[in-house]
N, C-alpha and C positions, 0 to 999 in steps of 0.2 A: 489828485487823490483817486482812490479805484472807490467806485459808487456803490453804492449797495447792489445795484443790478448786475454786477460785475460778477457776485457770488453767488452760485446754484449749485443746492447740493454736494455744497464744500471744495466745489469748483474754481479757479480762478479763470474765467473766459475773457477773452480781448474784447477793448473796444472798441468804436467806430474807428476805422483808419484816420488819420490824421491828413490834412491838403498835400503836406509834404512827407512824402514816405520815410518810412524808415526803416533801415537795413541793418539787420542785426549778424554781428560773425561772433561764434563762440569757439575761443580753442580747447580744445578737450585733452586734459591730462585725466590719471585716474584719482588725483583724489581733490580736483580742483575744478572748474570751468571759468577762463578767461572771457570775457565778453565785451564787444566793444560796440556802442550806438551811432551811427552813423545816418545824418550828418549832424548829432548833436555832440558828436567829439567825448561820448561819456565810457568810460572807463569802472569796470566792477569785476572783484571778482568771488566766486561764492563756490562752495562746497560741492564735489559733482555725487549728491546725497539725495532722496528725499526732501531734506529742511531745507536746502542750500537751492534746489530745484522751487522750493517756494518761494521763495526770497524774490528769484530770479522771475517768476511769472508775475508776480506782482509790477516789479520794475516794466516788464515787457505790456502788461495789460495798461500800465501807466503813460506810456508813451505811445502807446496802440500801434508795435512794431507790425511792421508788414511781411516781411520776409528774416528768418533767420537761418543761415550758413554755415553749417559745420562739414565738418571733414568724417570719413568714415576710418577711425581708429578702431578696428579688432571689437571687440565688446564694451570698451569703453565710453563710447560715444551714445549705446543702446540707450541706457535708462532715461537720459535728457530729449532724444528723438523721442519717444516711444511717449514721456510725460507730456511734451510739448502738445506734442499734434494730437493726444489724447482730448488735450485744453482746447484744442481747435486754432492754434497758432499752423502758420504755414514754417513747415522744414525742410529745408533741401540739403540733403547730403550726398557732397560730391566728391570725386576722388582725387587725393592729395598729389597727385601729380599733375593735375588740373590748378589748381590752387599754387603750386611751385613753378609753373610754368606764369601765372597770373605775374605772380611778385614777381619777376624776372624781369618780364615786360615791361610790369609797372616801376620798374628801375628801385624796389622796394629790396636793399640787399642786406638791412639788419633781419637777423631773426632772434624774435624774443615769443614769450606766451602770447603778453600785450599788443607784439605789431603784428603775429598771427590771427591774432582775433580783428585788428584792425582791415586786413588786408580781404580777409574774409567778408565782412562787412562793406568793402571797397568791389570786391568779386559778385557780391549779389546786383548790386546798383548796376553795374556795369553791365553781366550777362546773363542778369534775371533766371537761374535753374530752375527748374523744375520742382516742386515741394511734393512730396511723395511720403504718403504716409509710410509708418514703421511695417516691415515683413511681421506676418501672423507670428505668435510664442513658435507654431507648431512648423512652421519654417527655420527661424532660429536655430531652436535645437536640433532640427536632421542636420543645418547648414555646421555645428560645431562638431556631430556624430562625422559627416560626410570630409571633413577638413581632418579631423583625428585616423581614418580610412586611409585618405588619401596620403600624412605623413608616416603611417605605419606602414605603405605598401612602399615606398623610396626608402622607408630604411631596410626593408625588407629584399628588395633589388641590390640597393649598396652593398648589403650584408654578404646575398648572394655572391656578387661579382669580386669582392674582397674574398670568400672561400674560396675561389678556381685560381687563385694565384699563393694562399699561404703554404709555408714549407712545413711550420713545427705543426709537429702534433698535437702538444696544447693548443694551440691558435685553433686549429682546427674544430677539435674536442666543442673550446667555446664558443663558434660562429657557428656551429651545428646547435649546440643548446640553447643559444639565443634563437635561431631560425626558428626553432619550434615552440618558443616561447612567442613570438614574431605570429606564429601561424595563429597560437591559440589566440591569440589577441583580438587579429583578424577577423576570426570565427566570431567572437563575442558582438566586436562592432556590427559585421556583417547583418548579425539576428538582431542583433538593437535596432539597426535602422530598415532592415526588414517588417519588425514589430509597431513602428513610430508611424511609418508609410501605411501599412495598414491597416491600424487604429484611427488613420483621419479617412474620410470617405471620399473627400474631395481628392487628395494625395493619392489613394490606392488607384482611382481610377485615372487621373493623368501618369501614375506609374505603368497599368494596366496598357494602355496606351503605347506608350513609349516601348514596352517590350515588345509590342506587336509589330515591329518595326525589325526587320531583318539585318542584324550588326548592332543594335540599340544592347547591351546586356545591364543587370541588375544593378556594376559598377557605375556605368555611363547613365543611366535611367533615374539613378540616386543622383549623381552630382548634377543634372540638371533640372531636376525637382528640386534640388535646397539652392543650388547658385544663377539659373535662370528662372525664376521667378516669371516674369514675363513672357514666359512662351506660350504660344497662342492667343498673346493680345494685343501683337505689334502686327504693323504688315512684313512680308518677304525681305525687305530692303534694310528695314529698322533692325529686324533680328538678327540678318545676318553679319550688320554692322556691331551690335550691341555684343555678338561669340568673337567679332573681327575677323570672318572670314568673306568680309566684302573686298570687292576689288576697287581701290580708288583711282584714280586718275594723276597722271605724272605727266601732261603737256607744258609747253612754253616755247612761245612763238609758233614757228615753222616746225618743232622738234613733237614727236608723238610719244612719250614714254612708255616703258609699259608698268601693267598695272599691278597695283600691290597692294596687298594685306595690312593694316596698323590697326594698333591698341583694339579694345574689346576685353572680356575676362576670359582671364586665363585656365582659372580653373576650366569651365566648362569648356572651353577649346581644346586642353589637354584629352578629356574625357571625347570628343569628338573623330579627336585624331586617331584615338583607338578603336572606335565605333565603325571610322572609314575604313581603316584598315581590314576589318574584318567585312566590313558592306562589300568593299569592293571586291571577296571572293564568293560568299555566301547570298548575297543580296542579286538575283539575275538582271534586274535594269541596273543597279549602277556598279557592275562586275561590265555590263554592256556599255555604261556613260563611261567609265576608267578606261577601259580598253580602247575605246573609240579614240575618247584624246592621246591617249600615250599613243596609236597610232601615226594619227597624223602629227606629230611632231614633239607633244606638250613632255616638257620634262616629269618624270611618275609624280614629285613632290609638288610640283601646279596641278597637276589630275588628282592627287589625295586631295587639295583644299579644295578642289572644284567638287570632293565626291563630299568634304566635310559639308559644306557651302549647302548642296542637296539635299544632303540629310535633317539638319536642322530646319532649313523653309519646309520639306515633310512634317518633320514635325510639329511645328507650327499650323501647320494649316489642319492636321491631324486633331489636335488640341483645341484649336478654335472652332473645328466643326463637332466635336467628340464623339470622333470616330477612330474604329478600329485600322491596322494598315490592313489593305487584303492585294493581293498577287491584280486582280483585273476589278479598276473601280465600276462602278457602278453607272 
């Protein structure tokens, strides 16, 4: 039973951990959450609501779960994160491709809500993540402003490249009406999340920041203020693993492979790639670090992720010292 000490200020807080831990996996649909306790084999599932999120802290402060495991589902997954760890339960949410890879392994090849939430539950035990509280509200929302930006600007390229080939007039007529609906749109988001960035203080000045940086523009500046969160608190190696423009290691045996790029996010890689591209004419040292490699041998698209690679450990290091970029440091 949860004791009276359990509730503060309408709070439901955990209790002492238990000898024997317990791993909690919750799969998240939207109008549900599957959960499954591990290793007490218990099985529940509750409303993914307010009321249903009580239900469910109760159960977790009763078994004095240790860890709980969810998947990052779109905004779905938000409200449960954000309550949980609010309560001071530990949440690690990690990415479903991680979790798919898990079951696979684990020779786990039904998939249901139930053996999702189990398997989840099975994935904490196993490789302990990370529990990280929820991104601030004021993240959040630039990260759904900067994702609505970003699919308005690929339909806005598609659109483009579909008018350099239509023949009828009408078609035309309509892919020109739509582009400039496309534009206005653009415009809107752009000053919303112009507005958003500098209404927070903390925001305007790692935005501030980041422009100061030669190739960095307003596009690329924004999606790594809502999608890298973490920069400037990792070291060089973590960061540029965590954009995935580290280079890993492909030996065996006697054999030297070479090295390559995996996983990372993609959004903010995307916005990078574009950053390099333009650093590597405008930016004088890494217009000098590009040239130098394509030089001596490097194929130009290994010298873009050598110049991407650059640019974010800058900014990182920029970020963590908070300071401006300037032409001759100090």
């Amino acid at each position: 039973m949860i004791g009276s000490k359990s509730r503060m200020q309408g709070k439901v807080l955990p209790e002492a951990r238990s000898a024997n831990p317990v791993y909690v996996g919750i799969d998240v649909c939207k109008d549900h959450l599957d959960v499954y306790l591990h290793p007490l084999a218990q099985s529940r599932r509750v409303a993914n609501s307010k009321d249903g999120l009580r239900l469910l802290k109760r159960l977790l402060t009763e078994h004095g779960a240790n860890l709980i495991v969810m998947e990052a589902t779109g905004k779905h997954h938000r409200l449960a994160h954000r309550s949980l760890s609010q309560n001071g339960f530990a949440v690690a949410v990690i990415n479903p491709l991680r979790s798919h890879l898990f079951a696979k392994a684990s020779g786990i090849h039904a998939k249901t809500d139930r053996v999702d939430a189990k398997m989840l539950a099975l994935f904490g035990e196993a490789l302990g993540p990370t529990a990280r509280p929820p991104a601030p509200e004021a993240i959040e929302a630039l990260q759904e402003l900067v994702q609505a930006y970003n699919a308005a600007t690929a339909d806005h390229i598609a659109l483009a490249n579909r008018l350099t080939t239509v023949q009828l007039t009408l078609l035309r007529t309509e892919f020109t009406r739509r582009l400039k609906s496309l534009d206005h749109h653009l415009k809107r988001l752009a000053a919303e999340i112009t507005k958003r960035i500098a209404a927070d203080p903390v925001l305007a000045r790692r935005y501030q920041i980041l422009l100061s940086i030669p190739g960095i523009g307003a596009t690329v500046a924004a999606n790594l203020l809502a999608n890298l969160a973490e920069l400037g608190s990792l070291d060089r190696h973590a960061i540029a693993a965590l954009v995935g423009v580290a280079p890993f290691a492909d030996d065996s045996g006697e054999t030297t492979g070479l090295r390559h790029i995996s996983g990372g996010r993609a959004s903010p890689r995307r916005a990078l790639y574009w950053a390099a591209l333009s650093a590597s004419r405008c930016n004088p040292e890494l217009h000098t670090f590009y040239k130098r490699l394509v030089d001596s041998g490097k194929k130009p698209k290994l010298a873009l992720t050598a110049v991407m690679r650059k640019i974010i450990v800058m900014a990182n290091s920029l970020l963590k010292d908070d300071r401006l970029w300037t032409a001759q440091r100090a």
